[in-house]
N, C-alpha and C positions, 0 to 999 in steps of 0.2 A: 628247350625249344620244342613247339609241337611236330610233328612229324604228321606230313600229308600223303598216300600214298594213291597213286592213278595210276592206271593203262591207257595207253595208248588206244587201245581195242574196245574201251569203253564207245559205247555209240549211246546216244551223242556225247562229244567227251564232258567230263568236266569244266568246263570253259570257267565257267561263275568261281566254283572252288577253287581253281588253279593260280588265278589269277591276282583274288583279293590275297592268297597267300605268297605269291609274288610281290604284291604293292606293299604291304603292308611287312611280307618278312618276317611273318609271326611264325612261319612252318618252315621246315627244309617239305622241301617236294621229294619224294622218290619214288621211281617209275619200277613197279612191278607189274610186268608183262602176267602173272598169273592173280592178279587182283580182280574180279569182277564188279566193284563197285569202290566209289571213294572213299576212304576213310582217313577219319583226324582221329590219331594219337596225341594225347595231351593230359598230364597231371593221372594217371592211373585210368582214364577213361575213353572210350573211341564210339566217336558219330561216324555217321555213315550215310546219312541223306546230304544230298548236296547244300540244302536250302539251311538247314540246320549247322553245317561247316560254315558257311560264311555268315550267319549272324556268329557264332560265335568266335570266328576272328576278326568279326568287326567290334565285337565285344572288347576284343584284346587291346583296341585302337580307341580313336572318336570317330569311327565311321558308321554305330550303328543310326546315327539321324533320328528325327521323329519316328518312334517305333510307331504310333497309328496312322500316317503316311506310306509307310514304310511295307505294313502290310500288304497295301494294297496292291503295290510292285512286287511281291514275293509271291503274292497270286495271278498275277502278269504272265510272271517269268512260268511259272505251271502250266497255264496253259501255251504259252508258245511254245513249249518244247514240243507240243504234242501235233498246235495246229497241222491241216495237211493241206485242207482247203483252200485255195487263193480268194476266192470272196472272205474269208473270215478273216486270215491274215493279212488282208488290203483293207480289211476295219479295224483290225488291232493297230495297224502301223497309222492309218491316219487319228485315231485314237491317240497314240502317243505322240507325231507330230503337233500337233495340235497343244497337248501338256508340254512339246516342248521348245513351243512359237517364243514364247518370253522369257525361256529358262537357258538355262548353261546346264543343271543338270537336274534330275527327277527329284529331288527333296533337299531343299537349303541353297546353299552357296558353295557347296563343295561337294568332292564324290562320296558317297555312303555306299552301305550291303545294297542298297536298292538299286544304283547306279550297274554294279558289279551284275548281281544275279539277273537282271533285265539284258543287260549285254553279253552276259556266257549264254542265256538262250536265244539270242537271235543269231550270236557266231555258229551255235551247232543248231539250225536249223538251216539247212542247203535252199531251201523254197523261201525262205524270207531273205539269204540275203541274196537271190538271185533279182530280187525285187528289188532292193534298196539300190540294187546298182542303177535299176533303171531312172535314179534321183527324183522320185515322185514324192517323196520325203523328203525333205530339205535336210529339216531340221533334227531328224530322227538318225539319218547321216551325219552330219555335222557333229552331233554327241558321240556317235557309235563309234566315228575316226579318230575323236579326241582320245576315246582311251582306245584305243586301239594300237593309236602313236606312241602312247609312255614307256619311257624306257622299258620299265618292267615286264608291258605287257610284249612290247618285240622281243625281247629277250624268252621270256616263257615260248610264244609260237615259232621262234627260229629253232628252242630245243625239241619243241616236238614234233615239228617239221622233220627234223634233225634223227630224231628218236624212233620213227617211222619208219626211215630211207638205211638205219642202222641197226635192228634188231640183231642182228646175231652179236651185238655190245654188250657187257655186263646184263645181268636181269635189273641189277638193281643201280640206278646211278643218280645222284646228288645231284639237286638245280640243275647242270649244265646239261644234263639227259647225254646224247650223244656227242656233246663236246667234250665225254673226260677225257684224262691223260690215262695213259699203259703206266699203272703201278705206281700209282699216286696216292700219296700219306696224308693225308687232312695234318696242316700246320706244317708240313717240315718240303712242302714244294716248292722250289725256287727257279724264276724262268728268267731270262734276258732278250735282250736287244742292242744288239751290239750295232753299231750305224757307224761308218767310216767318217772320221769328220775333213771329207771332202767336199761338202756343196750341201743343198739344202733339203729337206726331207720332203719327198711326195706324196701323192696320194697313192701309191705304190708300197710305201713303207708303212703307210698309215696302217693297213691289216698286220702285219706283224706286230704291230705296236700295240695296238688294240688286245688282240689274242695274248701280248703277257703277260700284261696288264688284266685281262679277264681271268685266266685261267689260277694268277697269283693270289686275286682277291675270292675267287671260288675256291679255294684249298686253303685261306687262310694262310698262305705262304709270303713270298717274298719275289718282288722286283729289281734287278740290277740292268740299270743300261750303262752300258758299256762302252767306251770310244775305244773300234778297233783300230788304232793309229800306229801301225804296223809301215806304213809309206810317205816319208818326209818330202818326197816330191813332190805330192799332192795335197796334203794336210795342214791345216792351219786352227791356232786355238779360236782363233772368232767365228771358227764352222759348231765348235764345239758349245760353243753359248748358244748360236740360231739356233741351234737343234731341239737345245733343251727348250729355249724359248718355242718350238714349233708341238715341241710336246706338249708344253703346258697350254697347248692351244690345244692340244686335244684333251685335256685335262688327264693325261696319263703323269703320273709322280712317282718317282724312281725311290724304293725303300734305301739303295745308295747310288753311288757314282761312283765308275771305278774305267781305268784303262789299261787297253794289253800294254803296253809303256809301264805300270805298276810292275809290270810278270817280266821284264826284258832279263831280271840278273837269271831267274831259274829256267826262262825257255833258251837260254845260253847253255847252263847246267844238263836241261835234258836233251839239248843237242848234241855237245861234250857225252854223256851217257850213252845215248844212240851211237854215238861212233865209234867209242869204245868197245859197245856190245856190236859191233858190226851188221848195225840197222841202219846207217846211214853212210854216206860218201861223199867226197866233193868230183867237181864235174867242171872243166874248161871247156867243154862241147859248147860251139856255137850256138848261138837261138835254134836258126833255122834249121839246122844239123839236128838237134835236140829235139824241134818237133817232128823232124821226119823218122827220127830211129823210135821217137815211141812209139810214131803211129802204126811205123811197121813191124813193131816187136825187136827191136836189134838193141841188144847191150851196149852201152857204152866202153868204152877202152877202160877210162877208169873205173868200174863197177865192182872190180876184183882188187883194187891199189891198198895197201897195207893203212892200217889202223895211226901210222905213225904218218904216213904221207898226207894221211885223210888232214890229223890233226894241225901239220905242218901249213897246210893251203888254209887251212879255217883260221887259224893263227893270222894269217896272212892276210883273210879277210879280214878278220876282225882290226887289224891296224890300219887296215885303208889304205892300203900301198898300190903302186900300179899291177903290180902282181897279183896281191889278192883281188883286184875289182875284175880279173880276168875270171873268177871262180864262182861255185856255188855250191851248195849243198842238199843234198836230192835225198830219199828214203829211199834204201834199199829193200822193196817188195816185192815189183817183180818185174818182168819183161814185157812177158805178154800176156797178161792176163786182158781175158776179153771183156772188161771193164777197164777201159783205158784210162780211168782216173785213176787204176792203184800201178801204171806203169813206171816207178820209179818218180815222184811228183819232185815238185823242189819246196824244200822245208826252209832255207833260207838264202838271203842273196847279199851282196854289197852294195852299200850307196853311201857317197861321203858327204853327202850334203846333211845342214845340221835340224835337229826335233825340234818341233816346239815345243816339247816338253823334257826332253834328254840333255836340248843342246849337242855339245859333239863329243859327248860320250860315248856314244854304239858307231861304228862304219856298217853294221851288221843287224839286218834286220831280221824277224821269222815270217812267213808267208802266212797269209789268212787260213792255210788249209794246216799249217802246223799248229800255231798257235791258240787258236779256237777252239778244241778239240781240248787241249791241255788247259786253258786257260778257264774253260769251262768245270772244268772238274775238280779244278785247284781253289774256283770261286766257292764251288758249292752245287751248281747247275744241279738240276734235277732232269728237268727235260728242256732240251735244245728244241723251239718252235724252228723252220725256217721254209722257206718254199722248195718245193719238189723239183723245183730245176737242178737242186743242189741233191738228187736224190741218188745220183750215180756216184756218189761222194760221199756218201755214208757209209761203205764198208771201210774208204779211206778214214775218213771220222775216228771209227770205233779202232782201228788199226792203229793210228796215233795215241790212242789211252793206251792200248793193252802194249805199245812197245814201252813206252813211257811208263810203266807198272801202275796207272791210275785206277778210279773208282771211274768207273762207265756211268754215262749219263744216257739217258731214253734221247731220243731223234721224233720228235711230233712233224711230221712235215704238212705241204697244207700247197694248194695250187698259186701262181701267183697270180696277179691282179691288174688288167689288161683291159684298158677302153678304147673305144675309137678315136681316131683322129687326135688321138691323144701320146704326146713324147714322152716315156719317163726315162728315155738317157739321158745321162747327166753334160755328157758330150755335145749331145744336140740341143739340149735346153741353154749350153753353156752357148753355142752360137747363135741362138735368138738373144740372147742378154749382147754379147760382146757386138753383135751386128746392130744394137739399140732399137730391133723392133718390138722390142717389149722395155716397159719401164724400170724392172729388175725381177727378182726372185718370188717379190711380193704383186707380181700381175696379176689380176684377175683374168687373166688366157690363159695363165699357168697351172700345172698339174701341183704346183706345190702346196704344202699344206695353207703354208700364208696366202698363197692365191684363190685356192681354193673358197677359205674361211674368208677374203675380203670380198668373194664374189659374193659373198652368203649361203655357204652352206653351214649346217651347226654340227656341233660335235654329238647332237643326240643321234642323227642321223649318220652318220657318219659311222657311228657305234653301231645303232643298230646295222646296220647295211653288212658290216665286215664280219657282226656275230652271224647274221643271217648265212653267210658265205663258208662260214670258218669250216668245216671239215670238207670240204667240196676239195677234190682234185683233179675236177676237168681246167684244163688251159683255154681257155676262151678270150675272145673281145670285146666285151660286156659296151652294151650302150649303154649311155648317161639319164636314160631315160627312168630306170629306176631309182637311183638313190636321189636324182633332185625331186621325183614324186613322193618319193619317204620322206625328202625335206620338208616338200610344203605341204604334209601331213602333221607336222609340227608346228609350223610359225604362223599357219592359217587361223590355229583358234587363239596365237594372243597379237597378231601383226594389227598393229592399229591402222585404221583405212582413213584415207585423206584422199585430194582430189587435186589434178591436175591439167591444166588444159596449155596445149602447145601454141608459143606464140605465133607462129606464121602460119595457123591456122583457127585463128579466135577469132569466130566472128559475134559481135555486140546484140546484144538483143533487148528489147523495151519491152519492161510489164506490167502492162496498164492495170492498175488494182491493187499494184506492190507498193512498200511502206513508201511514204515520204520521204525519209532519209534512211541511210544503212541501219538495221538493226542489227543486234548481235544475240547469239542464245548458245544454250550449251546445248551438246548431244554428246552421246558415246560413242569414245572412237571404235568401237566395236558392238552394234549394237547386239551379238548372241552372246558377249561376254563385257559383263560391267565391270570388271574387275582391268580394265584394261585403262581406263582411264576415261573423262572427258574430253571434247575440244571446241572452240570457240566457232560457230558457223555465224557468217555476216550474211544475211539476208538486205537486198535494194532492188530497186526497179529496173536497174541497169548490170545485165550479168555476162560473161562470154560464155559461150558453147563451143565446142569442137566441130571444123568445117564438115567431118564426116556427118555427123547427125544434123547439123544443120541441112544440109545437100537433101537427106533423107525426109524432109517434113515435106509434110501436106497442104493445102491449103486448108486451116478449118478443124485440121486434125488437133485432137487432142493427147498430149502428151504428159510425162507426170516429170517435173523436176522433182529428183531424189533430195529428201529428206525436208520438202515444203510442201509441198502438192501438186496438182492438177493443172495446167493452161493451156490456152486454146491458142492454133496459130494465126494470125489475121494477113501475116501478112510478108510477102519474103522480096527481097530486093537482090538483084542476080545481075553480075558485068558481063561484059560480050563473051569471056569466055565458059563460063557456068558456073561461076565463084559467086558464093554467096555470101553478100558484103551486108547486111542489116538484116533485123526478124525483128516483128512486133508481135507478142503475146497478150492476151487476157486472162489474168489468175482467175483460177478456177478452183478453189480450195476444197467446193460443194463434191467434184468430180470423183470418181470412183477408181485408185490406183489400179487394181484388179482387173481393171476391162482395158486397161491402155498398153497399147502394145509396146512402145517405147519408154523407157525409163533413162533420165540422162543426166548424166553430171554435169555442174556447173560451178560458176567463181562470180561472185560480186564483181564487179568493177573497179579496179582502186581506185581510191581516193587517197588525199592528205593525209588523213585520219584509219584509214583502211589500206595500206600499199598491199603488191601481193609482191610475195617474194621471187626471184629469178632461181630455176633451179635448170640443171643440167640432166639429161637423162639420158643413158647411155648404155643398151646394149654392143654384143663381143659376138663372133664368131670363134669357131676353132681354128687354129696357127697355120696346119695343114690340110691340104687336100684330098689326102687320100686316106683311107681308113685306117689300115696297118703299114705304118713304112716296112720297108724289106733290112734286111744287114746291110745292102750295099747300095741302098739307095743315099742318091743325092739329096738334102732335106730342101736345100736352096730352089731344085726342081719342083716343090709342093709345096711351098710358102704359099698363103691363103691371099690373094692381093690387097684386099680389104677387111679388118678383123676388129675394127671400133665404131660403132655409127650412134653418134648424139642429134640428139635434138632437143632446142631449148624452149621451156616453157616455164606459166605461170602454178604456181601450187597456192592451197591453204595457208595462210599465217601461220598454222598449228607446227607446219614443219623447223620452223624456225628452234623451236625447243626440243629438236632431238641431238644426237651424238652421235660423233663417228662410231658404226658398227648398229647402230639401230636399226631393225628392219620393219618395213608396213606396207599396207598395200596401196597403190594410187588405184583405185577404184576404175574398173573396167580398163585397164594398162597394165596389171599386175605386181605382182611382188617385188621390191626394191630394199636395196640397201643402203644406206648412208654414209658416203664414204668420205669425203671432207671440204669444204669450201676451196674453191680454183678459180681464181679472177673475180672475185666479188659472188660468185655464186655458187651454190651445193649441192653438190655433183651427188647422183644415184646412182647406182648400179643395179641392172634388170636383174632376178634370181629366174632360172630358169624353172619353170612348175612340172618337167618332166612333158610336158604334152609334145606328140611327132613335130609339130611345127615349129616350137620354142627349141628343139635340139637339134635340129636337120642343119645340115652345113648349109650355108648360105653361097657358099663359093659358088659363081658359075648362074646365079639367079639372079634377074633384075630386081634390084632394092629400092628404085623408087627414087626421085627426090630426099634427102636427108638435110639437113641443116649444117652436119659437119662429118667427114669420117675420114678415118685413117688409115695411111694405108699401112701394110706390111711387108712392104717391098723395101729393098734400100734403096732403089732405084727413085723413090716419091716418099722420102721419111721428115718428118714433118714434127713440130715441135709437138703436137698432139701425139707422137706416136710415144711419146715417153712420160705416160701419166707421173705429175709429180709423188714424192715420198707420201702414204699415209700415217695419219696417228689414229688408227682406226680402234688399233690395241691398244689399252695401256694395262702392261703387265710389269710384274717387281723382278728387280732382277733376280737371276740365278746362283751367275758365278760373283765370286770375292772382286776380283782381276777384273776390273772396266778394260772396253779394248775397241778401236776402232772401227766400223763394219768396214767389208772389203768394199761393197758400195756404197755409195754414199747415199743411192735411190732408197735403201732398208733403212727406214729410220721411224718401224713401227712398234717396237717395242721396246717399252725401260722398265728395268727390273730391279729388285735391292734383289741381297743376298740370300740365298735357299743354302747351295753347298758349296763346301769349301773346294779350290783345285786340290 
């Protein structure tokens, strides 16, 4: 493979050569801080102009396109590096709007060198893109966002972002720039995700998951997630399938599956060993007793009790007898160490109730902070990813190898991942489910992955979002306002757009000059990208409008119906109260789109022959009120009173042939998902676009008349407040072992088999 290598300090950077060597994967990238210009290593020979690196890794591909086209763009990109003047750069950009009114991209049907080297010189030109923001270029934007959104390329600008904020990191570091790991072996890296299989995976968990999954396939290494099932009080194996199932929803795939349950006979063994060597003890100290002498530093009574006493009470546990369940077993480190994680922790406890994977084999279980440490280094672990809340617990960590006589595994930590108005206790999310103000796990109000993904967020975004994040260790409450804007930086350029208009608010309108009877014709559902498909538009004399733009016409005024033309208003009929119940038009096909102030969607009429179909539309607020609950807040206190508001209306025929999970836009209504037919009709879900007003709590604002909504109170809970199960998903199953969900509302996903239990 060719070897790319750039600084950071390059001005303007490499954007063009960075990039296609990203997409394409023909280079490793490495960042030498003392490089002053780029250069491609490849087969005994090294370029070093930019423009000359990407033809020839577009060479390496089918991306070099019409090389005499192609030209032309590669003398483009030349001069906009250089422009400075705003008159010349506000002709170059309308220059290329213009080349790119009918196009998806600068030469062919797909992205080429031209595509690439045009877009690294308008990213590192600060004056051009301070312009495009001001969207004077539609369509010159429209492309620029497109790649800008691809995986590859978020991933290249999160590491150099990354790369920037991290200089005193290695000189020299592989793809992931400032995301590598401390002492990491290309091929022999091995990371995990161990997730308790108590409940269902959020968007909380999702950056950990992501970052193993990243950091495994950047080292060529290996992925093990892990069921830390360490607690049969809480734990059940049809947590252990959702999980998997929630990961394959993020398209993370585990190189195996394994559980601390696998380790139970030898984390016995190195308990037995610890107490032996007089590293560990057992302990009848009260809870409460026991939190107050560690907080104060005070030894326990038993802390000094012989090796044979130790062994006698662990016995004891381990049979499950009234006696042992009175006991525990704690590490003997220290008292008071002013790091009150290493004061004596407890490494294991009793509990007689039976495993769902042991059965009643163990009375004796090891604690999360034993067993992880050990279990990690007996797998193979290379580096333990986890969040820095656990960071006072890292000298416990490494304490637990080195008494256990193991191979030390590195500690990557990383901030955790914290939104507004948003729950990821399991606790509290466990009381909206059990209280039925949500439909189950799979909500679209919910933080969970399944929630999330039904409301329509994608796993591109999603990715990108958490790489974007990954070595950040500030603790924040990040609004939602950026990852749903990365979303619909993605589903923008292939979301096929359709039209809808609300029934109890369609008013009829006559256009005199319109066919005789309904026609039909095709268009693209996307008309800057034809790769998206056709769809059927029924053109008649008889169409509805929405009350809002009907209200707004003029007398006389001309208007442009989108994707027909021009008509002129003659004529508006209005009831005592200002509802405007009839509009007569004159087609005007002659008229000029360009000069008309309003452009408006519209729906034939149904007929016989033409029905429209009934769909459901259904924006969600947030659960709670208040931005960050506290520890001791009541949640019942900040229950959001209303958190579902539909309204029903008429859409395109075209909607009819989509599928649960498809998303498009309803044109001037925004981005929607497809979630599944309910009472004869098919139901949407709003995706939020990121903008202030699409993400602002709603609570405590008047909303208007709605059609229908729901509350969130138990006080007014209502069969709407429990959206029926989706089959939004269909994925194969996982586990061997079919098994009942604990709800019966989860019935989105079927799997065949991946791995064995």
């Amino acid at each position: 493979m060719a070897t790319l290598t750039v600084s950071t300090k390059q001005s303007p950077f490499p954007y063009a050569a960075a990039a296609i060597a990203a997409y394409t994967q023909k280079a490793e990238i490495v960042l030498d801080e003392s490089a002053t210009q780029p250069s491609l290593a490849a087969a005994g020979s090294t370029l070093t102009d930019e423009d000359a690196i990407v033809q020839s890794l577009a060479q390496e591909t089918d991306l070099a396109g019409d090389s005499a086209k192609s030209l032309s763009f590669f003398a483009l990109a030349k001069n906009l590096r250089t422009l400075a003047a705003f008159p010349e750069i506000v002709t170059a950009l309308d220059s290329l709007d213009d080349h790119l009114a009918f196009r998806t991209f600068l030469v062919g049907h797909d992205i080429t060198a031209a595509d690439w080297v045009v877009w690294g010189a308008l990213k590192g030109n600060i004056k051009i893109l301070g312009l495009l923001k001001n969207n004077q270029h539609p369509h010159v934007l429209r492309w620029f966002s497109h790649l800008d959104s691809l995986k590859s390329t978020q991933t290249l600008l999160a590491d150099i972002v990354s790369a920037k904020a991290n200089k005193a990191r290695s000189n020299k570091t592989a793809a992931g720039f400032a995301l590598g790991l401390q002492n990491a072996v290309d091929g022999q890296v091995v990371t995990r995700f161990p997730p308790e299989p108590s409940g269902y995976l959020h968007i909380g968990h999702t950056k950990a998951a992501i970052l193993n999954q990243y950091f495994a396939k950047m080292y060529h290494g290996k992925l093990i997630i892990r069921f830390d099932d360490t607690n049969p009080t809480k734990e059940r194996s049809e947590f252990e399938q959702t999980i998997l199932e929630d990961l394959k929803l993020l398209d993370i795939q585990a190189d195996v599956v394994t559980h601390t349950s696998d380790h139970f006979d030898t984390l016995y063994d190195y308990a037995i060993k610890m107490i032996k060597e007089g590293k560990a003890y057992a302990d009848d100290t009260e809870q409460q007793q026991m939190r107050d002498e560690r907080f104060n530093g005070i030894a326990s009574k038993h802390r000094n009790d012989s090796v044979e006493d130790n062994l006698k009470h662990f016995e004891e546990m381990k049979a499950g007898t009234p006696e042992g369940l009175r006991w525990c077993i704690r590490a003997k480190i220290s008292v008071d160490d002013p790091n009150k994680a290493m004061r004596d922790p407890v490494i294991y406890r009793c509990n007689p109730l039976p495993h769902h994977r042991t059965g009643d084999k163990w009375k004796i279980y090891p604690t999360y902070d034993f067993a992880c440490p050990i279990v990690d280094s007996i797998e193979g672990v290379t580096h333990a990813l986890r969040t820095n809340e656990y960071r006072d617990r890292n000298a416990q960590y490494y304490w637990m190898i080195e008494a256990a006589g193991l191979r030390k595994v590195h500690i990557w930590d990383f901030s955790r991942l914290n939104f507004v108005y948003t729950l990821l206790s399991k606790r509290k999310l466990h009381w909206f489910v059990d209280q039925k103000l949500v439909g189950g796990w799979d909500d679209p109000r919910f933080p969970t992955v399944r929630g999330i993904r039904r409301r329509g967020m994608t796993v591109e975004a999603l990715t990108q979002f958490m790489l974007s994040q990954g070595p950040s260790q500030a603790v924040v409450s990040l609004e939602w306002d950026s990852i749903w804007t990365l979303n619909k930086k993605i589903i923008d350029p292939i979301a096929p757009r359709h039209w809808a208009v609300v029934k109890d608010k369609a008013v009829p309108v006559k256009i005199n000059g319109g066919p005789s009877s309904p026609e039909v014709k095709l268009l693209p559902k996307h008309k800057k990208n034809p790769d998206v498909g056709e769809k059927k538009t029924v053109y008649s004399s008889n169409i509805l409008v929405e009350q809002e733009d009907a209200a707004s016409f003029e007398d006389n005024e001309e208007i442009t119906l989108m994707d027909w033309g021009n008509a002129i208003v003659r004529s508006k009929e209005v009831d005592a109260s200002g509802v405007v119940t009839s509009i007569t038009m004159d087609l005007n096909l002659e008229g000029d789109f360009r000069k008309t102030k309003k452009k408006i969607t519209w729906l034939a009429q149904p007929t016989a022959d033409h029905p429209l179909p009934s769909v459901t539309l259904v924006d969600f607020d947030y659960l709670i009120t208040k931005k960050k609950l506290e520890e001791n807040d009541n949640v019942a206190d900040f229950v959001t009173p209303v958190t579902e508001f539909k309204e029903f209306a008429y859409a395109d025929a075209n909607v009819l042939e989509l599928k649960p999970g498809d998303i498009i836009q309803f044109e001037r209504k925004g981005y929607y998902i497809y979630d599944n037919e309910k009472n004869g009709e098919r139901e949407f879900f709003k995706i939020p676009d990121g903008r202030a007003a699409g993400i602002a709590s709603k609570a405590g604002v008047p909303t208007g008349p709605v059609s229908s909504a729901t509350s969130a109170t138990p006080a007014s809970k209502s069969s709407a407040a429990t959206p029926p199960p989706t089959s939004m998903y269909s994925i194969k199953n996982i586990h061997e072992t079919q098994f009942k969900p604990e709800l019966d509302s989860i019935k989105m996903y079927q799997m065949d088999p991946i791995y064995k239990a």
